[in-house]
C-alpha positions in Angstrom: -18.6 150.4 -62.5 -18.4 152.7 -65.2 -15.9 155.2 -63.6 -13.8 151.8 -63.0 -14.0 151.0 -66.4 -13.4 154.1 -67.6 -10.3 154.3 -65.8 -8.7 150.8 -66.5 -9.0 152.4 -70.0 -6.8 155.5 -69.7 -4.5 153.4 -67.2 -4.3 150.9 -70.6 -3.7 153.0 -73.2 -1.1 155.3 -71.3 1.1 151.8 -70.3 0.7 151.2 -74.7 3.9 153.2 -74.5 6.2 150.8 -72.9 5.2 148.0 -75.2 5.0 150.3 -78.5 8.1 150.5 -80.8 9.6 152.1 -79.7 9.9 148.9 -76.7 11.1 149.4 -73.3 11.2 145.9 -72.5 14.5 145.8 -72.3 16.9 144.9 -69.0 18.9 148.3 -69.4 18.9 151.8 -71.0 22.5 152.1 -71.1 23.6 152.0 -75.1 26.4 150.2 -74.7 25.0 147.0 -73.1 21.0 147.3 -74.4 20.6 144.2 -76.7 18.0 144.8 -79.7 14.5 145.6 -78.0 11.3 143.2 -79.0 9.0 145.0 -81.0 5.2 144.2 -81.3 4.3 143.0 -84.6 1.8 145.8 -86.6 -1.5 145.5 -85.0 -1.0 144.1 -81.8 -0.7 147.5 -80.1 -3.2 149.3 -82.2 -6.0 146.6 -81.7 -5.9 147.1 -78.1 -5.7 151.1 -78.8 -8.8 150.9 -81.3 -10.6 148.9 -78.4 -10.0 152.1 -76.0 -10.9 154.2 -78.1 -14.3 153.1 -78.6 -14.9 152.9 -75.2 -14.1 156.4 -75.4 -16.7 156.8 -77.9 -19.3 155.6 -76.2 -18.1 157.5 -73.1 -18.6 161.0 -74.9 -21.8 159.9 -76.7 -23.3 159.1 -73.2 -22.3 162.3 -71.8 -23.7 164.0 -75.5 -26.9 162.2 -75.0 -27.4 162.7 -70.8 -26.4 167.0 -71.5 -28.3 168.1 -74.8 -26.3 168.9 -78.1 -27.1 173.0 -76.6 -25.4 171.9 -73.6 -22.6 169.7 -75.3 -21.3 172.6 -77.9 -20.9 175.5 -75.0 -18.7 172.7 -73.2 -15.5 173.2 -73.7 -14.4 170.1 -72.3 -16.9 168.0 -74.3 -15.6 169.3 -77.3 -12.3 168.7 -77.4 -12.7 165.4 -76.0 -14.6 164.5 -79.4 -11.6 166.1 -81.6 -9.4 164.0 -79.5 -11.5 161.3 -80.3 -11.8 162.5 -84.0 -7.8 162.9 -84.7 -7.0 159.8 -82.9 -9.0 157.6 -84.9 -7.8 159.4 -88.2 -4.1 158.8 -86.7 -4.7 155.0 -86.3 -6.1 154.9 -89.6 -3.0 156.3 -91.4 -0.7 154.1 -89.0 -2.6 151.1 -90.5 -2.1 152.2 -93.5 1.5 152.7 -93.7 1.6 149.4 -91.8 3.0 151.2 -89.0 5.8 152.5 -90.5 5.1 156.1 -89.8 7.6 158.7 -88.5 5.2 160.1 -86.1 2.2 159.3 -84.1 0.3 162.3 -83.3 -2.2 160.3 -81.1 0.4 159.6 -78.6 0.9 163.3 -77.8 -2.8 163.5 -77.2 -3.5 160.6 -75.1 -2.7 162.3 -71.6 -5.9 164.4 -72.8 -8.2 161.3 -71.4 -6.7 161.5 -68.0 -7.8 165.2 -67.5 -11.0 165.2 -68.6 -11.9 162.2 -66.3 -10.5 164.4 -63.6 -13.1 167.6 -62.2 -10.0 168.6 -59.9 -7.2 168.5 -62.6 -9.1 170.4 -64.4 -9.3 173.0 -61.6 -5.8 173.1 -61.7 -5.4 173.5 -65.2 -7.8 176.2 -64.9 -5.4 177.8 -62.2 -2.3 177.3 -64.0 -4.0 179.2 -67.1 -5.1 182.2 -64.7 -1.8 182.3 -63.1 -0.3 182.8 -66.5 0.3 186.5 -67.0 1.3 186.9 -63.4 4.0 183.8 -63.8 4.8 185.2 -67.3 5.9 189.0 -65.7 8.1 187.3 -63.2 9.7 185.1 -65.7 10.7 187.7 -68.2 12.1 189.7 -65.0 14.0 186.5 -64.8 15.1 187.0 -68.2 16.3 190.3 -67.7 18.4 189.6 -64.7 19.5 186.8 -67.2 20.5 189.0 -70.0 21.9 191.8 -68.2 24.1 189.6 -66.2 25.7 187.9 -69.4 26.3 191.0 -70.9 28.0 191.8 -67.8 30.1 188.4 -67.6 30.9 188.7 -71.8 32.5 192.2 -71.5 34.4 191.1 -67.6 35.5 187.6 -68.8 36.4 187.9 -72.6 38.2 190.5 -73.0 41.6 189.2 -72.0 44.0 187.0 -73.8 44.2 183.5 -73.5 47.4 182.9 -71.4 48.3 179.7 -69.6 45.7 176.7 -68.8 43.5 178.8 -66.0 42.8 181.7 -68.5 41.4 178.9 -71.1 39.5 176.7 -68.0 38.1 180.2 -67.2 37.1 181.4 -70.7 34.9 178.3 -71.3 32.0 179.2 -69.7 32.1 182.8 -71.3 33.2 181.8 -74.8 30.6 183.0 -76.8 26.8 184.3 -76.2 24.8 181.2 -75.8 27.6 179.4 -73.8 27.4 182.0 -71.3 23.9 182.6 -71.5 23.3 178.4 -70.3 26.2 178.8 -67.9 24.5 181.3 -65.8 21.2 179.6 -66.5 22.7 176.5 -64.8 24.0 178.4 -62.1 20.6 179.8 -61.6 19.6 176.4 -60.2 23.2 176.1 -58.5 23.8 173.0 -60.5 27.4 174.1 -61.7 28.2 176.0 -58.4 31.0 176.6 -57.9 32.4 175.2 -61.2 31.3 178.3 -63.0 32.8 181.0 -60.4 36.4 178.6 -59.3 38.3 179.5 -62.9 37.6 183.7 -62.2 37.9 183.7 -58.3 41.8 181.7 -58.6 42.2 184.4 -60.9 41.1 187.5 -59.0 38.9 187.4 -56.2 37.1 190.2 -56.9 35.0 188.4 -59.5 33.4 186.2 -56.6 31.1 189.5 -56.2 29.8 189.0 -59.8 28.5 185.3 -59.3 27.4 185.8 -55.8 25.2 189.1 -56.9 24.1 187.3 -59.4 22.9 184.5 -57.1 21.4 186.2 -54.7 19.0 188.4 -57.2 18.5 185.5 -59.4 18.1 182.3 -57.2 16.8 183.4 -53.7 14.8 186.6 -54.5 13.3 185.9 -58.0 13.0 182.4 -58.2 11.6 182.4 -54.0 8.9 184.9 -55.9 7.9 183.1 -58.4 7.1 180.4 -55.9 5.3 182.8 -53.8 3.3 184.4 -56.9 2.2 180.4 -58.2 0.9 180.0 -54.2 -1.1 183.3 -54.4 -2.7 182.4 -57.5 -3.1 178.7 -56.6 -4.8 179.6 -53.7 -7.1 182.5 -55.5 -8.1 180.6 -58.3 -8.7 177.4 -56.9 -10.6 179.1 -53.9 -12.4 180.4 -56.9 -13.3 177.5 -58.5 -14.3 175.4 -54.8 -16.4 178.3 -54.6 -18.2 177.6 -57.9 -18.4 173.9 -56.8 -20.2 174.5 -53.9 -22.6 176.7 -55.4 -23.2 173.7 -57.6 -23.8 171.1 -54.4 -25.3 173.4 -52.7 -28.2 174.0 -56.2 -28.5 170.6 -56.4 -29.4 170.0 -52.6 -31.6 172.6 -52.6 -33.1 171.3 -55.8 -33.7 168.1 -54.7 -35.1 169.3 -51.3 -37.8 171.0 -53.2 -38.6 168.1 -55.1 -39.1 166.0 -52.1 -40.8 168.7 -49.6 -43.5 168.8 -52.9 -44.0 165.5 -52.3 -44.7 166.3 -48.9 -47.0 168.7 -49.2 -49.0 166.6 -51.8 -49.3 163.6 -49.1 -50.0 165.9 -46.2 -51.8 168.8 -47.1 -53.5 169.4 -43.2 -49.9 170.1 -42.1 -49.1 173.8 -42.3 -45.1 173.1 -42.1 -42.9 172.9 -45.3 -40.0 170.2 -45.4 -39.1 166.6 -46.4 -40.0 163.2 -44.5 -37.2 161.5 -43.2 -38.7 158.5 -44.4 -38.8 159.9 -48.0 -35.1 160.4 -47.9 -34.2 157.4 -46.5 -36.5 155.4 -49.5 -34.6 157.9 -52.2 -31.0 156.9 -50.3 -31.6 153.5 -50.2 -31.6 153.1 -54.2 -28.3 155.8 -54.5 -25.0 154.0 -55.1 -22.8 155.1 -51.9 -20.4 154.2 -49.9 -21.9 152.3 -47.1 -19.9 153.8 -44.3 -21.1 157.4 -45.5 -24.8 156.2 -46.3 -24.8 154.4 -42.8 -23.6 158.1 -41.4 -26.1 159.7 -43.0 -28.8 157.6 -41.7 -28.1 157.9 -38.4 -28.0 161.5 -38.7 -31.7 161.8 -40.3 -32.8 159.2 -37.3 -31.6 161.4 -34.8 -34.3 164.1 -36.0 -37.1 161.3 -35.2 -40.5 161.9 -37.6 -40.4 165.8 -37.8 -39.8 167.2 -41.3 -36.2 168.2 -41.8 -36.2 171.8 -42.9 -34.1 173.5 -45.6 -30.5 174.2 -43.8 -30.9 170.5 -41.8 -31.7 169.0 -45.3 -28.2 170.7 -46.4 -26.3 169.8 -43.6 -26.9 166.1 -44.2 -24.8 166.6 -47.7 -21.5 167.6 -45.5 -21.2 164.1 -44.8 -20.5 163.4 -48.3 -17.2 165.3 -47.5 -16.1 163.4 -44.9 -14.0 160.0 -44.3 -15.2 158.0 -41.4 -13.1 156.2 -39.5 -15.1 153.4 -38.3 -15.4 152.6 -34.8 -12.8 149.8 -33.7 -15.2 146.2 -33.0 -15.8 145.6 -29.1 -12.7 144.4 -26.9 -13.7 140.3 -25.2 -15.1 140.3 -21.9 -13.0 138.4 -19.3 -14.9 137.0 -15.8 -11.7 137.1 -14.1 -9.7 139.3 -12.4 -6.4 138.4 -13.6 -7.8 138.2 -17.5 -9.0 141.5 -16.8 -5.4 142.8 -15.7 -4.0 140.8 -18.4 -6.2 142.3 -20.6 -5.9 145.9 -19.5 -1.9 145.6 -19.7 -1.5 144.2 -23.3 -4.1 146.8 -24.3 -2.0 149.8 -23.2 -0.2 151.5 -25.0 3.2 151.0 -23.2 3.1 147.6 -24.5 3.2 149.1 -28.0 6.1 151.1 -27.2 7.8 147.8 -25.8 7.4 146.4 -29.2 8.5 149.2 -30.5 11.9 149.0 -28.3 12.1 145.9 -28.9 12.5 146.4 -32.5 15.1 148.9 -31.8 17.0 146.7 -30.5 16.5 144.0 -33.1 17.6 146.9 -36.2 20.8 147.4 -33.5 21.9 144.5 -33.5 21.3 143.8 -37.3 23.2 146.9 -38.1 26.2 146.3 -35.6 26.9 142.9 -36.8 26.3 144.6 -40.9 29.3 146.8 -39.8 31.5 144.5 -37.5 31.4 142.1 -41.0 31.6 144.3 -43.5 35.6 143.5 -44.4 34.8 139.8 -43.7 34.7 137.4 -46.5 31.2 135.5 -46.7 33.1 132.4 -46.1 34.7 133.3 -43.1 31.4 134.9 -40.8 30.4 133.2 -38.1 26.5 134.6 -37.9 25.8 132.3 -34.8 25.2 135.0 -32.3 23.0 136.9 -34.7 20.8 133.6 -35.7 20.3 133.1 -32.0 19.3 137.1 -31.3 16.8 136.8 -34.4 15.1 133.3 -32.8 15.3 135.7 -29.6 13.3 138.6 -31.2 11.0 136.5 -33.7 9.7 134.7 -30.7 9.0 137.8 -29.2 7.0 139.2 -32.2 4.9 136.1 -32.2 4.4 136.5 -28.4 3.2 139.8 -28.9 1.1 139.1 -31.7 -0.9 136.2 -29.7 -1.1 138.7 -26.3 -2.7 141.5 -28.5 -5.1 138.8 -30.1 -6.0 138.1 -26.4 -6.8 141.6 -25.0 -8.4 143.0 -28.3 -10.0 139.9 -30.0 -9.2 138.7 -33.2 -11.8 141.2 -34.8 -9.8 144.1 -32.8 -6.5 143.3 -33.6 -7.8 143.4 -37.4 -8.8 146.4 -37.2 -5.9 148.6 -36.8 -3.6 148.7 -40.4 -0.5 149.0 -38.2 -1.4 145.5 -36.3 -1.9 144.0 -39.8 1.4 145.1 -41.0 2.9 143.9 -37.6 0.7 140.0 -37.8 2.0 139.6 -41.4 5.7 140.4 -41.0 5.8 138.1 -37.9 4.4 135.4 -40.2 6.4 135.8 -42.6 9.6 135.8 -40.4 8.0 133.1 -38.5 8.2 130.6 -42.1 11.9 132.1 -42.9 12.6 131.4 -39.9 11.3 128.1 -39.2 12.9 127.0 -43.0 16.2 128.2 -41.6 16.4 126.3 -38.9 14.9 123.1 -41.0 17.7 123.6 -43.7 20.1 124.8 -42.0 19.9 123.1 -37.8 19.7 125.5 -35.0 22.8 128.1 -34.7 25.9 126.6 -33.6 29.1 128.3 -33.4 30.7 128.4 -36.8 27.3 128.5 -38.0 27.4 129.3 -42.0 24.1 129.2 -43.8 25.4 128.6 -47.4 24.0 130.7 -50.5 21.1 129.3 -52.7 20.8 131.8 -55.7 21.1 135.3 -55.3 20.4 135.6 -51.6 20.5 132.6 -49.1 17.1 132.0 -46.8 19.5 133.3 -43.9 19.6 137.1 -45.8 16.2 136.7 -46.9 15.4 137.0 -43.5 17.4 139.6 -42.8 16.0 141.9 -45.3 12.4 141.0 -43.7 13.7 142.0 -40.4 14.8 145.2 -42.1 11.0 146.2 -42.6 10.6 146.2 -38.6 11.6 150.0 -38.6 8.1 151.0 -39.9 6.8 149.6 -36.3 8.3 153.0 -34.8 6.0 154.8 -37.2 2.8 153.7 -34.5 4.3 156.6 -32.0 3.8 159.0 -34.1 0.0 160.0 -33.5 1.3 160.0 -29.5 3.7 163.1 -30.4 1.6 166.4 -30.9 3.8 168.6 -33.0 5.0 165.3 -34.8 1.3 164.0 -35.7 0.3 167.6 -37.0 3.3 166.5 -39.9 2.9 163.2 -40.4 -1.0 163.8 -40.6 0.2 166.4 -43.5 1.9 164.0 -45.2 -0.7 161.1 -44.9 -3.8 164.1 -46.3 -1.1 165.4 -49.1 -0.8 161.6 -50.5 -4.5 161.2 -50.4 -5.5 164.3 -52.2 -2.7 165.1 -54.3 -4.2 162.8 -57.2 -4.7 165.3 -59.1 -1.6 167.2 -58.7 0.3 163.7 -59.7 -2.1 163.6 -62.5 -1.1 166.8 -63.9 2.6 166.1 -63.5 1.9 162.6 -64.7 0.5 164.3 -68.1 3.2 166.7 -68.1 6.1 164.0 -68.3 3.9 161.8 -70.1 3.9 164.4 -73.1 7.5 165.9 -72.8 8.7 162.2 -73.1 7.1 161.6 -76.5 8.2 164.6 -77.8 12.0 163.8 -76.8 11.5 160.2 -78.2 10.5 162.2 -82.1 13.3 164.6 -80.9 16.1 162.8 -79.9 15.5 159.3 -81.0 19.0 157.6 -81.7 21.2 160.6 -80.7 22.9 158.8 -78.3 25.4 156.3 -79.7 27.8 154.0 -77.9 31.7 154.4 -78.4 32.8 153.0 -81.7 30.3 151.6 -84.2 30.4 155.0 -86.1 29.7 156.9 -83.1 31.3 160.9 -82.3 31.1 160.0 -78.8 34.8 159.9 -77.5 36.3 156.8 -75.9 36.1 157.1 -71.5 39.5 157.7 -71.7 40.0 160.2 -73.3 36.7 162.7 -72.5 36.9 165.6 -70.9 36.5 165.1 -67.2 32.6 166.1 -65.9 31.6 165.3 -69.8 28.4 163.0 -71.1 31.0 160.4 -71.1 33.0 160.5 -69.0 30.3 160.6 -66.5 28.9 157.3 -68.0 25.3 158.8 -68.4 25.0 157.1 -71.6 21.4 155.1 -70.0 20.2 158.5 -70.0 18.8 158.3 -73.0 15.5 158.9 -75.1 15.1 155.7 -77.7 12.4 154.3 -75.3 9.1 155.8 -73.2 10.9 154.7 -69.8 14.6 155.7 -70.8 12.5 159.2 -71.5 10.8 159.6 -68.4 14.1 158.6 -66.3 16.2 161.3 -68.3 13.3 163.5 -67.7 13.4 163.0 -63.8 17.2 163.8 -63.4 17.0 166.6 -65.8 14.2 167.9 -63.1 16.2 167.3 -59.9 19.3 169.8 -62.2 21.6 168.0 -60.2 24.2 168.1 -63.0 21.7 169.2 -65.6 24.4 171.4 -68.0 25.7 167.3 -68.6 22.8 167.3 -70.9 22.3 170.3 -72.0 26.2 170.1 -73.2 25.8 166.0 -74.4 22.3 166.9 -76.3 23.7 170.0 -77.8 26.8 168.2 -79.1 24.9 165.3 -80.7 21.6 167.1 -81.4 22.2 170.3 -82.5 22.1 174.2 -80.4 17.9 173.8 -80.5 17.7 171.1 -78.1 18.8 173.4 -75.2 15.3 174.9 -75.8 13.5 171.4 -75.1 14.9 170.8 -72.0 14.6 174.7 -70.7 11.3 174.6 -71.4 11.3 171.0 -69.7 12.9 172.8 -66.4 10.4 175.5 -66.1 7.5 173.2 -66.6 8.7 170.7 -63.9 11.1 172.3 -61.7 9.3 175.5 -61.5 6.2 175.6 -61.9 5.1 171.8 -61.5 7.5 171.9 -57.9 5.9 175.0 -57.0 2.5 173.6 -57.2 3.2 170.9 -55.1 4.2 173.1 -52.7 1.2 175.8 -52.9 -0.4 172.8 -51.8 2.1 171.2 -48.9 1.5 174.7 -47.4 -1.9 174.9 -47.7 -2.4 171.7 -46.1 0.5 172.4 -43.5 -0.9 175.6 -42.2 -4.7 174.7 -42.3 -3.7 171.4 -39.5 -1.0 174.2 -38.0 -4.2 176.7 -37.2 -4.3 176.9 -33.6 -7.8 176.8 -33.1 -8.5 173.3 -35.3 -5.5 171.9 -32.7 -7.7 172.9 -29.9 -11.1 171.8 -31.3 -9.6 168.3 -32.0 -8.4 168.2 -28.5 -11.9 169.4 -27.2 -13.3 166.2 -28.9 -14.6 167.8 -31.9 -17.3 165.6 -34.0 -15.0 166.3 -37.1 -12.0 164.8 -35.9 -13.6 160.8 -36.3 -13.5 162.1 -39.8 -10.5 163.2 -42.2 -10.8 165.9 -44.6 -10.8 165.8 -48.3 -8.8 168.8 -49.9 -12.0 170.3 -50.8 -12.3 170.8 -46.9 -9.2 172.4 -46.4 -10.8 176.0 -48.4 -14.5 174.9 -46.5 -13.2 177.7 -43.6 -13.1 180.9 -46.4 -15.8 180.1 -48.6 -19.2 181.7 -48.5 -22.2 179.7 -48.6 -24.5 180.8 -51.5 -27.7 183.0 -50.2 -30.9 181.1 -50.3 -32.7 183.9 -52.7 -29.8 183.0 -55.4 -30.4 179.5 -55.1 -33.9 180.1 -55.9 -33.4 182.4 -57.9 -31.2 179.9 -60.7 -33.9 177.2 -59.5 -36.7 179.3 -60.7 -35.0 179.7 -64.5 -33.9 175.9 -64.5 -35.7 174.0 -67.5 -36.0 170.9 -66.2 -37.6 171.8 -62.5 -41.0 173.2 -62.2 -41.6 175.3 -58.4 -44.6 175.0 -56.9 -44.0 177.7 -54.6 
């Protein structure tokens, strides 16, 4: 309850920056069409704030009072959550004050801080990221280097000639002056203005393609490919590391608490000459833990299958591993059918060629929505004739239902529920089932120059449409069926599940860098005419800010920010801001969104992918592929990323677990 609390909170005062002035509640970003935003009156905002923060408070005075004050100043952590805490509320203060008037609010830089700290494996990676620092930081001014020396280069081969006809000036544009060539080849280190930056030099002389290409080759494919490669390293050493250090702690605190519970033993039953821990005493201690009940029921059924003998020290441990697992619960009993043909029936709907039936099927239901999408694309609304394709969608829906009732026959009702893909599959025949059945009540049954008119935006006849589009996620079921296939998809499904914290980092990351471009760049960016610099369409330079229409890329709101911050990380035409930013900012805003590149494109990408791999080559590993096939225990379980270092860690001797046991203050040994 209090973790869900506690959450709901940072959630809440992170979405306080789409309401706060300035408000994104707008219907567009784009300058020229965005009417005058609503803006909460003074105090709205900040009384909801002020509420977070408290429960903040009391969140850090709970953790003060369960550690010690000598615990609380060596923690880091701790620490700077209560100067958080502590500048925040001074902030809000002075924004009352001022009656919100102010020109900046410090707090909103700092409230990403309250997602890490709630977050042991964010803060593992931050922890990496600071490690992998020097190592990232020698590679980068390498980087630099090959920078510099290469503009040099490009100054003294492109500016030395005299302007001549149109292609001499075209050319001398990237090169004009230092910085201009220093953010040309910057750009073209991320290929974003490739070939724009070579095609002026190469019509002149083709020898200068061996400039750009060299250039290219050093800089994108060998230094930037290493830089990945060094973040991975790191990533992997440090946060092998710090799983390392975690499981020294699991593994102090099971030990701890098995010689807690074998003292109780040996009080009770002092005859018996064997040390270890009652089954029944752990089951009375489990029963009043807050756990998940498919993991508690897991764990009792392990300690049953010991019977009444004491569970020694490494049995005691291996109970905890099932903290680390996910069971997948067994699917409910199938119906029992006296009759032969039920029992046929039964067997046949149950297969598994009947799901890739369905799955045809819906093949040929996308077919036939896409050739009739293409045979009417030049066709006026008014003038289709959709009768065939309202009679092949009765056709198909009746099929889906017919399916759906056969599976509810041969797998029971309970059954059927409890596969996600046969939940998908029952609600999207339901739902085409009602469009379908309101078609044919508001519209007849298809006829030949059958037109279903248009009520709104979309008539009922494309509603369903669009529903039938959905059907392509059937095909998704015959994945687990194809080997080399499931090893990928079961990457992707494990890299959504634990890459929380890696979203949480990059969630902080844009979080932060949109605030400051808000206090940046706030304004800059003005629509043609009403005292604007910005040139009319017409008459902008072709590949310009405005010619390009970018102008919703833009940073007077939180989500205008985070947008412009998301196509300035895909540098897909990045140098359009750089040039746009620069022109109505100033020169200095080319650092902001430099630095923005190599916190999100490099190093933010390349942590993502440290991971990807990780993950990819740990399901790749030959001999996990054959365990699974040999029917290993684990495989009714998925693994948590924690799991997917488990193979290379070493478990922690038993004399240096007793050892820190022996000099903890709060546990007295017996033996």
């Amino acid at each position: 309850m209090r973790s869900r609390i506690l959450s709901f909170t940072i959630f809440l005062i992170l979405f306080l920056a789409f309401i706060e002035t300035p408000s994104s509640l707008t219907s567009t970003a784009d300058v020229r069409y965005r009417s005058a935003p609503w803006d909460p009156p003074c105090g709205l905002t900040e009384s909801v704030e002020v509420l977070c923060l408290l429960v903040f408070v009391a969140d850090v005075s709970v953790k003060s009072y369960l550690v010690g004050w000598a615990q609380f100043r060596m923690n880091l952590w701790l620490l700077a959550y209560l100067a958080v805490l502590v500048v925040s509320l001074m902030d809000w203060i002075v924004s009352l004050s001022l009656v919100c008037q102010e020109p900046l609010r410090l707090r909103r830089l700092l409230r990403p801080f309250f997602l890490m700290q709630n977050s042991s494996m964010m803060k593992k990676t931050l922890k990496c990221i600071r490690s992998s620092l020097p190592e990232m930081a020698s590679v980068l001014l390498l980087l630099g280097v090959h920078l510099c020396v290469f503009t040099m280069f490009g100054m003294l081969l492109f500016t030395g000639e005299e302007q001549g006809d149109g292609q001499d000036r075209e050319r001398l544009m990237y090169f004009r002056n230092l910085p201009e060539a220093l953010t040309s080849l910057l750009v073209l280190l991320t290929t974003a203005n490739n070939p724009d930056v070579m095609t002026p030099a190469y019509s002149k002389n083709r020898a200068y393609a061996i400039f750009f290409i060299v250039f290219t080759l050093i800089g994108s494919l060998f230094l930037m490919n290493l830089l990945t490669a060094i973040i991975y390293n790191q990533f992997r050493g440090y946060l092998m590391k710090s799983f390392q250090t975690s499981l020294f702690r699991r593994r102090l605190g099971a030990r701890a608490a098995y010689e807690v519970l074998s003292s109780m033993t040996a009080e009770g039953e002092a005859h018996r000459q064997e040390v270890g821990v009652r089954p029944q005493d752990f089951l009375q201690v489990l029963q009043k833990v807050q756990l998940d009940s498919s993991h508690k029921q897991a764990i009792v059924e392990k300690v049953h299958s010991y019977g009444g003998d004491l569970l020694p020290a490494d049995e005691f441990q291996k109970l905890f591993n099932e903290f680390d697992k996910r069971v997948i619960k067994e699917p409910p009993p199938r119906p029992e059918y006296l009759s032969p043909f039920l029992k046929s029936a039964q067997f046949l709907f149950s297969h598994r060629y009947f799901d890739y039936l369905g799955s045809l099927i819906a093949l040929g239901n996308l077919l036939s929505i896409s050739v009739f999408l293409v045979v009417d694309a030049d066709v006026l609304p008014e003038d289709r004739d959709d009768f065939v394709l309202g009679i092949l969608n009765c056709v198909f829906i009746l099929y889906y239902l017919l399916e759906l009732l056969l599976k509810v026959f041969a797998l029971g009702l309970p059954g059927y529920l409890a596969y996600s893909s046969n939940v998908f599959d029952g609600l999207l025949t339901a739902v085409l089932l009602v469009l379908e059945i309101s078609t044919l009540a508001v519209y007849r049954f298809p006829h030949p120059g059958w037109k279903p008119e248009m009520l709104g935006l979309l008539s009922l006849w494309d509603m369903a449409r669009l529903v039938n589009m959905l059907i392509v996620f059937r095909f998704l079921r015959i994945i687990p069926s194809m080997k080399l296939m499931a090893v990928v998809a079961s990457t992707v499904l494990d890299l959504i599940r634990n890459m929380r914290a890696f979203g949480g980092i990059l969630v902080v990351v844009y979080y932060v860098f949109a605030i400051m471009g808000i206090n940046l760049f706030r304004g800059a960016i003005m629509a043609p005419g009403n005292g604007s610099l910005a040139p009319d369409n017409s008459s902008a330079p072709c590949g310009s800010f405005e010619q390009l229409e970018y102008w919703a890329n833009n940073f007077d709101d939180f989500a205008a920010a985070l947008i412009t911050l998301w196509n300035v990380m895909v540098v897909n035409n990045w140098q359009v801001f750089l040039d746009a930013y620069r022109r109505y900012s100033g020169p200095w805003s080319k650092i902001y969104f430099v630095l923005w590149w190599l916190v999100s494109s490099v190093i933010s990408v390349s942590l993502f992918l440290a991971l990807i791999l990780e993950n990819f080559l740990h399901k790749w590993d030959r001999r996990s592929h054959l365990q699974s096939l040999a029917g290993d225990p684990d495989t009714t379980c998925q693994r948590s990323v924690e799991l997917l270092f488990r193979d290379v860690l070493e478990e922690p001797a038993e004399e240096e677990l007793m050892e820190k046991l022996s000099h903890h203050p709060h546990l007295q040994l017996c033996r």
